[in-house]
C-alpha positions as CSV (number, residue, x, y, z in Angstrom):
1,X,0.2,-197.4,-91.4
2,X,-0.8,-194.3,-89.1
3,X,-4.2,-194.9,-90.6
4,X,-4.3,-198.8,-88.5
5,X,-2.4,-197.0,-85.8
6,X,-4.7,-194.7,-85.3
7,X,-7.8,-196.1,-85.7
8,X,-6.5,-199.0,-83.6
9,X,-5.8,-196.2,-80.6
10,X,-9.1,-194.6,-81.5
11,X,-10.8,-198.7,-80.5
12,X,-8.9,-198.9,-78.2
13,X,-9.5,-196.0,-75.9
14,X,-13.3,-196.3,-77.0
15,X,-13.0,-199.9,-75.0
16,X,-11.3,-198.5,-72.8
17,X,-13.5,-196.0,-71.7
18,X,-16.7,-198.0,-72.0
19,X,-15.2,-200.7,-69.9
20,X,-14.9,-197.6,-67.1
21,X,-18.5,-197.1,-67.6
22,X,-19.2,-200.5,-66.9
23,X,-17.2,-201.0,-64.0
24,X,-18.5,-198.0,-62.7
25,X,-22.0,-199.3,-63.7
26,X,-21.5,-202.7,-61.8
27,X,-19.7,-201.0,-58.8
28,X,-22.8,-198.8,-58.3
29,X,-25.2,-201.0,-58.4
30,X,-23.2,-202.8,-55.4
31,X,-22.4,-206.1,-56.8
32,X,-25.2,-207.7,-54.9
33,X,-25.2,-210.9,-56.3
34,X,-28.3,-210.3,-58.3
35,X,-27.0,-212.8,-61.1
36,X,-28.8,-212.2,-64.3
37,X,-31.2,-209.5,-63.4
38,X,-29.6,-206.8,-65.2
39,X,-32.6,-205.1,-66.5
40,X,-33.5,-203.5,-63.8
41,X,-30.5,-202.1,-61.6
42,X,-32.9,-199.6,-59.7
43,X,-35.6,-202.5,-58.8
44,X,-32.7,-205.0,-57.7
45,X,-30.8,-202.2,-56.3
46,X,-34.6,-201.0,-54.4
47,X,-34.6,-204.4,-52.9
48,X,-31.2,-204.7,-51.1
49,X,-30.8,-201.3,-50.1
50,X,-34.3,-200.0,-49.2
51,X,-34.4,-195.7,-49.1
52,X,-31.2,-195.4,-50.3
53,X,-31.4,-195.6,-54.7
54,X,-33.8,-192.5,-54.3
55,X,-30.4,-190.4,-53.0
56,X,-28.3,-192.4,-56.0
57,X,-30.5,-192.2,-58.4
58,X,-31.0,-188.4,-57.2
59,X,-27.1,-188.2,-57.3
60,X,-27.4,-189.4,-61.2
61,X,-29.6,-187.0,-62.3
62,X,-27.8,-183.8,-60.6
63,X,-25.2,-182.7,-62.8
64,X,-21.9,-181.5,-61.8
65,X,-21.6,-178.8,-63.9
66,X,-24.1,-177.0,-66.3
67,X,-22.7,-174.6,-69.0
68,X,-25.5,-172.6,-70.6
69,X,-24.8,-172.2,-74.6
70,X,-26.5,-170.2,-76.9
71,X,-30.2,-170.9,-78.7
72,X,-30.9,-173.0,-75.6
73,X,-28.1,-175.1,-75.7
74,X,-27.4,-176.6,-72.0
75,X,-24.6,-178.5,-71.5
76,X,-24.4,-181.0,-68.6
77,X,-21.4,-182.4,-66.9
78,X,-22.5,-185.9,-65.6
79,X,-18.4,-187.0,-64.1
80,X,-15.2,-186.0,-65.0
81,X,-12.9,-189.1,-63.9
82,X,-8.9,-190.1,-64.1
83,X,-8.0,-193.2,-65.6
84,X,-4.5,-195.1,-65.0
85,X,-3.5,-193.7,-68.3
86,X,-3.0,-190.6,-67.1
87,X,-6.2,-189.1,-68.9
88,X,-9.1,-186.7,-67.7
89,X,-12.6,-188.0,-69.2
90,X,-15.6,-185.7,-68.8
91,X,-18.6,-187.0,-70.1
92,X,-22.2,-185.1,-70.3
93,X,-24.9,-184.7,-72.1
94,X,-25.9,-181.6,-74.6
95,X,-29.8,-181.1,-74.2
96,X,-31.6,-178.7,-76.9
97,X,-33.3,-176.9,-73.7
98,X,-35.4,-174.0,-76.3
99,X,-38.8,-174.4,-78.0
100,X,-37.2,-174.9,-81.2
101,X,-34.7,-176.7,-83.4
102,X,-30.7,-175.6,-82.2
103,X,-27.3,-176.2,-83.8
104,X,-24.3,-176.4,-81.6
105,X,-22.0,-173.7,-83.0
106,X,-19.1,-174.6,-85.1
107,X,-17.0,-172.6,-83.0
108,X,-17.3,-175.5,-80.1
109,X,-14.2,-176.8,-82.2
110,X,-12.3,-174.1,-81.3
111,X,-10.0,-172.6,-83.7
112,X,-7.0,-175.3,-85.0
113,X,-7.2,-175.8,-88.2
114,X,-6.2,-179.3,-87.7
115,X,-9.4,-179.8,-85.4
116,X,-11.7,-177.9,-87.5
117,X,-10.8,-180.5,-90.7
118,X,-12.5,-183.2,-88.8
119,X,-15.9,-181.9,-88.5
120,X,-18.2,-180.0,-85.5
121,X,-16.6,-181.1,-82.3
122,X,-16.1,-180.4,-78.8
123,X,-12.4,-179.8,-79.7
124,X,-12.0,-176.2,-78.0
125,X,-12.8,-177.4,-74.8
126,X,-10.4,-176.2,-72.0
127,X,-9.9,-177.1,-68.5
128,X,-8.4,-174.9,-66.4
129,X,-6.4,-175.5,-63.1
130,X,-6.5,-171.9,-61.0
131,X,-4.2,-173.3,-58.5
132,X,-1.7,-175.0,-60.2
133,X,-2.1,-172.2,-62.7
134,X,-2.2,-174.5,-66.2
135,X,-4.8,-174.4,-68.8
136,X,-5.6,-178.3,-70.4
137,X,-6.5,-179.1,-74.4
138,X,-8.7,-181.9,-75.8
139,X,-6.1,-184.6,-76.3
140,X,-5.7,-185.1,-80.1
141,X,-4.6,-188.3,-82.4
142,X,-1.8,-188.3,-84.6
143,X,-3.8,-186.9,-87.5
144,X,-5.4,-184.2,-85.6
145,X,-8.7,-185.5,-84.7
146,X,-9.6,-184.2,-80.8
147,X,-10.7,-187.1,-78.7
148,X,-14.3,-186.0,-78.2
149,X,-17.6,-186.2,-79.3
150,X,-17.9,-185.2,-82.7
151,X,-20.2,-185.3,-85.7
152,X,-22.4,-182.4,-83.8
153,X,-24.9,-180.6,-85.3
154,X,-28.3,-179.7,-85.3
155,X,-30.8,-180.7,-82.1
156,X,-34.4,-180.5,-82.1
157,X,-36.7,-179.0,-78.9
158,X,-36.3,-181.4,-75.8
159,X,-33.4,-183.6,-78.0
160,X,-30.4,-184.7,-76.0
161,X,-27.1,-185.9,-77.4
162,X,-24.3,-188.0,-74.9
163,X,-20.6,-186.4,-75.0
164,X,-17.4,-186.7,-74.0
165,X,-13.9,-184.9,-73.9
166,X,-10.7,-186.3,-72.9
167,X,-7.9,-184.4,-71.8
168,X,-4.3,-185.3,-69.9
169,X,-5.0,-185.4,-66.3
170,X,-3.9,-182.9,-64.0
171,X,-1.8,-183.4,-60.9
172,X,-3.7,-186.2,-58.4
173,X,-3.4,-182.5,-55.9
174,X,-6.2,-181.1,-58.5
175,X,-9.5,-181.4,-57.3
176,X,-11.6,-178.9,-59.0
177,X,-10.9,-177.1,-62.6
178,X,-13.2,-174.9,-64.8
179,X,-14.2,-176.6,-68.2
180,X,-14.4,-173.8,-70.5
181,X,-16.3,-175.0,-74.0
182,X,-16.5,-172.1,-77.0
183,X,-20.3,-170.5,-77.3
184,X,-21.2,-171.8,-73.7
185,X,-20.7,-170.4,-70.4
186,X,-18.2,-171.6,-67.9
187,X,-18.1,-174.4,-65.3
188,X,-16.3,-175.6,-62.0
189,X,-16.5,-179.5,-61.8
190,X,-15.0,-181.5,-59.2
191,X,-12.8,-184.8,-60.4
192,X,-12.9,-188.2,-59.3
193,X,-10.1,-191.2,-59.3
């Protein structure tokens, strides 16, 4: 029964977080009435607003955060937003930044045994609030499994892999923590909602 339970939580905070995307998606690209032109965002988005996409799409591409890692490893925070549930979501990218083939570390799943069960993960991830003096974990489900990206592993030159990590959200006061991953250095990024 924790089996359903938990694979039904698993959906339903997968929907819920793509549906964040996608309002964030639509609320970015204004609204504008375009109808069905959804293929091209940037062209529509060139149209109504004139100079302005360049500094967006600028904003898009600047990351918030980047934690170097080991065999050139870069890890890229792209947001790190509340959500009514009372969760943290960072989401980023992990881009294979050497000349040749990389493997994130095992040790990004921390140390847990309960973590580590469930494959390569970003399940040691921290954040950590200096001013209200607290140190966050990945959330977890009831059978241990960390609520981020997992299945990691190997990454040729140039390759780039989308991640996420979830964590309970600090107090609404909290503006700014440092997201400490295992093997990669450490980051200050700045939360939305």
């Amino acid at each position: 029964m924790s089996i359903r339970f938990t694979a039904k939580a698993r959906r339903g905070m997968v929907a819920l977080t793509v549906a964040a995307g996608l309002a964030l998606g639509v609320a970015g690209c204004g609204g504008g009435g375009d109808g069905d032109d959804k293929s091209s965002p940037s062209a529509s988005a060139s149209k109504d607003r004139g100079s302005k996409p360049s500094a967006q799409e600028g904003q898009a591409e600047t990351p918030l955060a980047e934690l170097k890692g080991t065999g050139g490893l870069l890890l890229q925070i792209t947001s790190a937003a509340r959500d009514s549930g009372g969760f943290l979501t960072v989401n980023g990218v992990v881009k294979n930044d050497g000349d040749k083939s990389a493997v994130v570390p095992p040790q990004t799943s921390g140390d847990e045994t309960e973590v580590i069960a469930h494959g390569p993960s970003l399940g040691g991830a921290t954040l950590v609030d200096a001013k209200g003096k607290k140190r966050y974990y990945t959330l977890r489900d009831t059978e241990g499994r960390p609520l981020t990206t997992t299945g990691l592993g190997n990454l040729e030159a140039g390759q780039t892999l989308p991640v996420f990590m979830q964590f309970p959200a600090p107090p609404t006061s909290t503006t700014e923590v440092d997201l400490q991953v295992p093997t990669f250095s450490s980051g200050t990024i700045k939360i939305s909602g």
